[in-house]
C-alpha positions, 0 to 999 in steps of 0.5 A: 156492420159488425164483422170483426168477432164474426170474421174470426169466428168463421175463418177457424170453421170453413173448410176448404178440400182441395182433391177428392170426395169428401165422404158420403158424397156422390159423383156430379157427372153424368157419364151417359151424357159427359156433363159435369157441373161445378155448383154452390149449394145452399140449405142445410149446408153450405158448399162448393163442389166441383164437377166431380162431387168434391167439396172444394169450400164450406161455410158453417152456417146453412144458407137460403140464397146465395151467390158465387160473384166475379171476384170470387167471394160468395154472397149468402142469405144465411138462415137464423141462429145464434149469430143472426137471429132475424137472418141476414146477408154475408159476403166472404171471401174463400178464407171466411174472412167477413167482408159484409153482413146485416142482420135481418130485424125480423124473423128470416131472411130469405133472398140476397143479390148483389146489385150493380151499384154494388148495393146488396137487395134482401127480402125480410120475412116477418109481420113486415114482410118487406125488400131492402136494399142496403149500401156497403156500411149497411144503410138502408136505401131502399124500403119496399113493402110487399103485400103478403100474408102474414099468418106464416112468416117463412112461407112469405117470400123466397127468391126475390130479384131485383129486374132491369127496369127497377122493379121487383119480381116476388114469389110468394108462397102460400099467397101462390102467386108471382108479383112484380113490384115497382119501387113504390110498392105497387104490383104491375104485373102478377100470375097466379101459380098452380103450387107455392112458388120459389123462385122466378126467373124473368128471362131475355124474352119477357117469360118468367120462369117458376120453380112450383116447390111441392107441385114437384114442377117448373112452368114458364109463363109469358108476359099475359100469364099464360104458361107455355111450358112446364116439366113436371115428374110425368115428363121425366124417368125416374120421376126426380123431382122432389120439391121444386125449390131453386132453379136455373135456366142455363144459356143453353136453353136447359132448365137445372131443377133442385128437389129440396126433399130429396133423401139418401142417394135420390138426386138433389139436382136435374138438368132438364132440355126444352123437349124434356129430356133428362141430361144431367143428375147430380145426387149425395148422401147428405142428409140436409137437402139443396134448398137453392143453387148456382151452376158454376161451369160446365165440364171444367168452363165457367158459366159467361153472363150472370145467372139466370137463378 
C-alpha cells in the first residue's frame, strides 16, 4: 500500500456539510409517504447525504462501488485517473484520511467488498478480467478467472459478491448473463438476462435479484432461472427509471432502483413495494448520475444487518 502522498492529498479535499443544502440539491424525502433515507451515493460523484438531501461528506474522486461499513469508514472502487490508472479500492476514514487502497493493474476496477475476514474482494476489468481478493497490506489471496468477453473491457463485470458458501455472483454485462463462480473459476449456476446486467443480488430465499441497466427494469429470478417478478417503467407513474444500474432490496421487502442517466431534476433513486407500488423518490440537479448506492437508514434509523446491494 502506498497510502501516505495520497492521505494527505485527499484530506485537504473532502468535504464535510454539517446542516442544510448544498446548492442544486433536492429534498430526499417523500412527504406523501413520510419516508426519508440517508444514502451513499457513487458515480461521478462521491457523497453522503441525509434524509433531507444534505450532503453530510465528499470524497474527490468518482466511485464505481462503494460501501458505508460498521465502523463508519467508507470502502470505495474508485473509478481511474490519475492516482489510479487501472482503478482500484480505498477505505477512508470521514477525515480522508487513507487507511487502505490497491491499485488496479489493468484497465477498471469495478466491484469492492469488505469480507468477513476483513480481507477486501474486487473485480479487475481488462484482457484478464478476474476477482481478487486482497489482505490488509495488499497481498493478493485470492485469484479467481471470469470467463468473459473481452472486446469491451468496461462493459465486463460490475457488482461482483462474494456469497455465503464461498462462491462468487458475477453480472456480466455485454455477455448478459448472471454467473456464479466457484473458487476455481468454474460457473455452477448462471441465468441469462433480458438486458446487461449490473448488479445481482443473491437473497435469503435463494432468488437472486438483478438491476437489467438499459432494459430500464429489475427482475428476480429463483434458483431454476425462472423470473418471478420484475418491475419495469410500465408498472410505475411517471415512468422512472432510467438505466437500472445499482439496486437494494430493503428488509422490508421493497426494492431502491437507481437510474444512472437520469438528468436535471429527473429522479436519481425509487423505492419500489412487491406490489409495485412507488413509495419514495429522491431526485437532484447534479449533472453526474448515481452510478450505485447504499440506503443507510431510514427516517433518521439506521438499516440493522448488511445490505443487501
Amino acid at each position: 500500500m502506498q497510502t501516505t502522498s495520497i492521505s494527505k492529498r485527499v484530506s485537504a479535499l473532502v468535504l464535510v456539510v454539517s446542516a442544510g443544502l448544498c446548492s442544486g440539491d433536492a429534498s430526499a424525502a417523500d412527504p406523501e409517504n413520510g419516508i426519508k433515507h440517508g444514502f451513499l451515493a457513487t458515480g461521478g460523484e462521491t457523497y453522503i447525504a441525509d434524509g433531507n438531501g444534505a450532503i453530510l461528506w465528499r470524497y474527490p474522486l468518482g466511485a464505481r462501488d462503494g460501501w458505508v461499513l460498521p465502523s463508519g469508514n467508507v470502502l470505495l472502487a474508485v473509478s481511474k485517473g490519475k492516482d489510479y490508472p487501472g482503478g482500484g479500492v480505498v477505505e477512508v476514514e470521514r477525515s480522508g484520511k487513507v487507511v487502505f487502497d490497491f491499485k488496479g493493474t489493468q484497465s477498471e476496477v469495478n466491484t469492492a467488498q469488505k469480507l468477513e475476514n476483513g480481507n477486501i474482494l474486487l473485480t479487475e476489468a481488462g484482457d484478464n478480467p478476474r476477482i481478487l481478493e486482497v489482505d490488509r497490506a495488499g497481498t493478493t489471496v485470492a485469484n479467481v478467472a471470469i470467463k468473459a468477453q473481452t472486446k469491451d473491457h468496461h462493459l465486463q463485470t460490475r457488482m461482483t459478491r462474494k456469497l455465503a458458501n464461498g462462491n462468487y455472483l458475477v453480472p456480466q454485462l455485454l455477455d448478459r448473463v448472471v454467473r456464479e463462480y466457484n473458487p476455481k473459476g468454474e460457473v455452477i449456476w448462471e441465468v441469462k438476462t433480458p438486458n446487461m446486467p449490473f448488479t445481482a443480488i443473491r437473497l435469503i430465499n435463494g432468488n437472486t435479484l438483478i438491476g437489467c441497466t438499459l432494459g430500464d427494469l429489475v427482475i428476480e429470478v429463483d434458483p431454476k432461472g425462472e423470473t418471478v417478478w420484475t418491475v419495469t417503467n410500465d408498472d410505475l407513474p411517471g415512468r422512472p427509471i432510467n438505466d437500472a444500474c445499482g439496486v437494494q432490496r430493503l428488509a422490508n421487502g421493497n426494492t431502491v432502483i437507481t437510474s444512472h442517466h437520469a438528468k436535471g431534476d429527473e429522479v436519481r433513486l425509487s423505492e419500489v413495494t412487491r406490489d409495485k407500488k412507488l413509495v419514495w423518490v429522491h431526485r437532484d440537479s447534479k449533472a453526474p448520475g448515481i452510478h450505485h448506492f447504499q440506503i443507510l437508514d431510514t427516517n433518521g434509523k439506521a438499516l440493522d444487518g448488511p445490505a443487501m446491494k
